[in-house]
Z-matrix of the N, CA and C atoms (Angstrom, degrees):
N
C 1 1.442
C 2 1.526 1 108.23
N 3 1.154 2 115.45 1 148.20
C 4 1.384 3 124.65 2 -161.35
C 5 1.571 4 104.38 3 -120.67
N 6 1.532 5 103.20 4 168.75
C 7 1.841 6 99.28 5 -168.93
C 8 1.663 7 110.05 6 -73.57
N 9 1.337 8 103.47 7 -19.73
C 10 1.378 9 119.54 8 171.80
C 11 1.261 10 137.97 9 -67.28
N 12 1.525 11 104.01 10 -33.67
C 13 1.471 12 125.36 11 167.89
C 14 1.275 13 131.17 12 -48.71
N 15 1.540 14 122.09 13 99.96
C 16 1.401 15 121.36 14 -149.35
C 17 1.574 16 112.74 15 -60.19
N 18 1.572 17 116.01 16 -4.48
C 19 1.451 18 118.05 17 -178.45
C 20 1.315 19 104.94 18 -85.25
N 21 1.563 20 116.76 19 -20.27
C 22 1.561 21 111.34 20 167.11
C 23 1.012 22 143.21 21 -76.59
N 24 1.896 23 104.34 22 -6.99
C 25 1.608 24 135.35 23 163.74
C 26 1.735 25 108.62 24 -63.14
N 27 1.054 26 133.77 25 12.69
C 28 1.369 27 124.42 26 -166.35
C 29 1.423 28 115.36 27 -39.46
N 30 1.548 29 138.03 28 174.58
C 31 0.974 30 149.34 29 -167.82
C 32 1.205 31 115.76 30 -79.13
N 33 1.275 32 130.19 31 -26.96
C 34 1.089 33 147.65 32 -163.91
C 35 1.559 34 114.74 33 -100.07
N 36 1.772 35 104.30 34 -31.66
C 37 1.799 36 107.53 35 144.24
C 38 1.145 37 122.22 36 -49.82
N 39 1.304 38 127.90 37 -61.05
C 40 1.331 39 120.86 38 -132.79
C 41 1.630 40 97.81 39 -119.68
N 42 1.504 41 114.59 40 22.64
C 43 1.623 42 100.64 41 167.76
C 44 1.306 43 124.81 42 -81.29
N 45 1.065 44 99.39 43 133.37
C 46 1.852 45 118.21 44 170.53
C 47 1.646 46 87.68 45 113.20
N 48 1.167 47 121.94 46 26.39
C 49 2.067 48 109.95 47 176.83
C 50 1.630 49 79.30 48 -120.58
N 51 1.351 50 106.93 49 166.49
C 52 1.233 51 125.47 50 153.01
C 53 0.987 52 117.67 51 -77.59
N 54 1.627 53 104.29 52 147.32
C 55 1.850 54 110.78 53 -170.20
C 56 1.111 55 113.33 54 -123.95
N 57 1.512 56 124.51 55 152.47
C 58 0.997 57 132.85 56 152.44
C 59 1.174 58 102.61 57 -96.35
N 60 1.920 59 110.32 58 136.55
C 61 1.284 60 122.79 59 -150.37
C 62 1.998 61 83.78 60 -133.69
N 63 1.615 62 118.71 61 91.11
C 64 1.006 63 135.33 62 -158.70
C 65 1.720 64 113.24 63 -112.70
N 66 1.748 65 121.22 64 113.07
C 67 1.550 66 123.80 65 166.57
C 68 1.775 67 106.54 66 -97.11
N 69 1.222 68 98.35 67 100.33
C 70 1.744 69 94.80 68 157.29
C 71 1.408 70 102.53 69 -148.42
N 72 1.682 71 100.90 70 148.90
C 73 1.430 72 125.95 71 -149.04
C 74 1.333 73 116.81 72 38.53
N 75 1.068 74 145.14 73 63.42
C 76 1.165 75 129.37 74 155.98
C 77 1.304 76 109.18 75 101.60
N 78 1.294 77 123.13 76 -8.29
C 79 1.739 78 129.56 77 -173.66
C 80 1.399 79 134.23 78 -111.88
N 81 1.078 80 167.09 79 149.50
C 82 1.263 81 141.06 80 101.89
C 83 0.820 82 164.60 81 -91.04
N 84 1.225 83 156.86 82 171.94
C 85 1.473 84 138.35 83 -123.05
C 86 1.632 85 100.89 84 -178.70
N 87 1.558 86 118.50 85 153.32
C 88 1.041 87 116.67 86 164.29
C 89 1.492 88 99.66 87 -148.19
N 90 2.298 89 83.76 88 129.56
C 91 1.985 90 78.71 89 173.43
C 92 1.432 91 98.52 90 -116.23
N 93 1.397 92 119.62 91 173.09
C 94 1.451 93 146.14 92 158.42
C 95 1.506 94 125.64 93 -49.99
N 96 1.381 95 122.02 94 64.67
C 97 1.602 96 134.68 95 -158.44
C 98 1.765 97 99.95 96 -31.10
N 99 1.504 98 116.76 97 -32.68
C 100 1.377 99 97.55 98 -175.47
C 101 1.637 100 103.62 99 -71.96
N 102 1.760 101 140.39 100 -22.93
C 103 1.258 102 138.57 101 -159.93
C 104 1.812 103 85.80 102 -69.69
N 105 1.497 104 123.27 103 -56.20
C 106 1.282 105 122.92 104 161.15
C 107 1.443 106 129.32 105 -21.60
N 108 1.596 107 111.25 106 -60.16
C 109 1.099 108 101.14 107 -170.11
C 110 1.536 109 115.20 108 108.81
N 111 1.324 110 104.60 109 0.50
C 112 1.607 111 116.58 110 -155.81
C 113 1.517 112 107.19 111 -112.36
N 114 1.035 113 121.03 112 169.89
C 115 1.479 114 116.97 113 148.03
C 116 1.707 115 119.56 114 -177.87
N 117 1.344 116 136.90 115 -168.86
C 118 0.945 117 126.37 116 -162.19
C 119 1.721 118 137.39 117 -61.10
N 120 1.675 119 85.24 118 -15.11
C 121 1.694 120 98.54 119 169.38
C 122 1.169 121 124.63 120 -103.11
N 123 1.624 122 108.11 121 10.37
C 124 2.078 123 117.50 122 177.64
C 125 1.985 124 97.08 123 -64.32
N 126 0.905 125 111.89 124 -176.15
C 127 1.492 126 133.34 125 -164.20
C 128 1.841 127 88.10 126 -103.81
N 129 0.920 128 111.14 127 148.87
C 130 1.818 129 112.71 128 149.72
C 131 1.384 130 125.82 129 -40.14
N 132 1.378 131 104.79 130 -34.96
C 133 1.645 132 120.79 131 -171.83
C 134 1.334 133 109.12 132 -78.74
N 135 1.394 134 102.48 133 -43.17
C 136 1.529 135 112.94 134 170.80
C 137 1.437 136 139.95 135 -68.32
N 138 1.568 137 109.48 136 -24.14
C 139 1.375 138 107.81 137 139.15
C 140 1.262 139 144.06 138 -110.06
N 141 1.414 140 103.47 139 10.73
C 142 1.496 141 102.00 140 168.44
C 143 2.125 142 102.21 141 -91.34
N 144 1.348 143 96.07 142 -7.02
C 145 1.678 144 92.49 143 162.44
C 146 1.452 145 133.90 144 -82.56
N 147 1.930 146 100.79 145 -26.62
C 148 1.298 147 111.60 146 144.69
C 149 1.500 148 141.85 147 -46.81
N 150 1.392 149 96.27 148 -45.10
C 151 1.717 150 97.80 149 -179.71
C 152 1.075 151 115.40 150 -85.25
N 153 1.489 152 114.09 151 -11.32
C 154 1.922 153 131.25 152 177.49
C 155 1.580 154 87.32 153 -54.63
N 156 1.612 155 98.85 154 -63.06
C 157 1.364 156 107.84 155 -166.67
C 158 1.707 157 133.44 156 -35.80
N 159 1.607 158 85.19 157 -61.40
C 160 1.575 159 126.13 158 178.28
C 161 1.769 160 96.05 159 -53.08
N 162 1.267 161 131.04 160 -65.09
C 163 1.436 162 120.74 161 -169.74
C 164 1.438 163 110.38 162 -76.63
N 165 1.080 164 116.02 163 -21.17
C 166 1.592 165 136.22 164 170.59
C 167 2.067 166 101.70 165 85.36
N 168 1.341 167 105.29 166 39.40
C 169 1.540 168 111.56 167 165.71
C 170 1.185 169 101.57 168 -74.19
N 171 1.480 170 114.54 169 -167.08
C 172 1.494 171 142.92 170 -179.23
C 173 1.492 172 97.49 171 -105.67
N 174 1.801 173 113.89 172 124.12
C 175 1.678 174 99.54 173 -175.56
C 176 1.507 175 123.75 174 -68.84
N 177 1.399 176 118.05 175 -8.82
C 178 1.079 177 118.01 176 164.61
C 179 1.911 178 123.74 177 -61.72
N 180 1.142 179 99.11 178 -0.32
C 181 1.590 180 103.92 179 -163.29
C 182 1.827 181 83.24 180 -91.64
N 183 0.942 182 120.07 181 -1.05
C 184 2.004 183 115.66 182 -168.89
C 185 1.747 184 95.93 183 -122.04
N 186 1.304 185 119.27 184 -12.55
C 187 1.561 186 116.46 185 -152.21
C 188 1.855 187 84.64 186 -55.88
N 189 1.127 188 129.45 187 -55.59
C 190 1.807 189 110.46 188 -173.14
C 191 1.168 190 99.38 189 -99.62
N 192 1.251 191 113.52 190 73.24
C 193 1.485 192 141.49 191 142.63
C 194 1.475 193 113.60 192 -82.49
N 195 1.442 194 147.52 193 115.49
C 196 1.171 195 154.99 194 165.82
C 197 2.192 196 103.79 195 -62.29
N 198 1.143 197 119.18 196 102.56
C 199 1.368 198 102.21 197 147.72
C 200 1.383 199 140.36 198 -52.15
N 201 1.035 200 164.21 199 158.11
C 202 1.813 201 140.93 200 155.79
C 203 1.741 202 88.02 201 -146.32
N 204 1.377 203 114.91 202 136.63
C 205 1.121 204 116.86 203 -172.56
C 206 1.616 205 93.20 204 -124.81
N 207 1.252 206 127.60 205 132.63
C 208 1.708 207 147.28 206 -155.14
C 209 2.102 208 101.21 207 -104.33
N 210 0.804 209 104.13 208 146.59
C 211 1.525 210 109.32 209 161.44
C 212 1.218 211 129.20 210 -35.13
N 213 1.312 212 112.21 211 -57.50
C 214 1.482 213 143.29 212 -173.37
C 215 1.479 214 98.70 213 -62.07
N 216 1.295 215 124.85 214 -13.55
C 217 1.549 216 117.27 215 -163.95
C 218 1.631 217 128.24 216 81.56
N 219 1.416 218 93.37 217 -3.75
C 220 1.902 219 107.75 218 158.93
C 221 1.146 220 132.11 219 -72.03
N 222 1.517 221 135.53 220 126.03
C 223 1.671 222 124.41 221 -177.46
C 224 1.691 223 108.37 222 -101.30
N 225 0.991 224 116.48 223 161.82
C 226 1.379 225 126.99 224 173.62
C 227 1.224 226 121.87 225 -118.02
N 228 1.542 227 138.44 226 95.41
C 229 1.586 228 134.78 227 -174.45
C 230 1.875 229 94.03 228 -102.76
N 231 1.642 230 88.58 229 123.12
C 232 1.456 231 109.53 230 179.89
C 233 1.472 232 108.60 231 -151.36
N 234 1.523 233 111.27 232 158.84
C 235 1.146 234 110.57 233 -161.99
C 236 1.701 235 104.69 234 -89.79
N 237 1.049 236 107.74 235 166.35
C 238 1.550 237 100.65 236 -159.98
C 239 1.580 238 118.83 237 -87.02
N 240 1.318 239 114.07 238 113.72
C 241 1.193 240 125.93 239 -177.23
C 242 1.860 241 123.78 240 -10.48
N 243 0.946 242 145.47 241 108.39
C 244 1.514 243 123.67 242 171.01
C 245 1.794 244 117.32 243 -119.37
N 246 1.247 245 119.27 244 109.75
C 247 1.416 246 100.66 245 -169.88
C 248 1.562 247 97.05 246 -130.75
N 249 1.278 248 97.49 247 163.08
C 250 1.599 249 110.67 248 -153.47
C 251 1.041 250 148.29 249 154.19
């Protein structure tokens, strides 16, 4: 496991940072927006290019990724709602 490896982000690291509170494939995960690099004034593009980064996908694999950015200073990358 690597320092990168979002299972090495556990909860118990990264309290008191802001999180990105993240569902892709089937999972979720929360990392530490500063391990990102990110924070509440990046663009959408800019952190869903981060977490491209961070899991080491292709950033197109997040492009309909929904941002939602929380009060608290937490973001949420999720895939985009479809109902119907």
């Amino acid at each position: 496991m690597t320092e990168r490896d979002p299972r090495f982000l556990a909860r118990s690291d990264i309290s008191g940072s802001a999180l990105l509170h993240l569902r892709f494939e089937g999972r979720s995960r929360e990392i530490a927006l500063d391990v990102l690099d990110v924070g509440v004034a990046s663009s959408d593009t800019a952190v869903r290019n981060a977490v491209a980064a961070f899991l080491d996908v292709p950033a197109g694999k997040l492009s309909a990724y929904v941002v939602e950015r929380h009060e608290n200073g937490n973001l949420t990358l999720r895939p985009e709602a479809v109902f119907g």
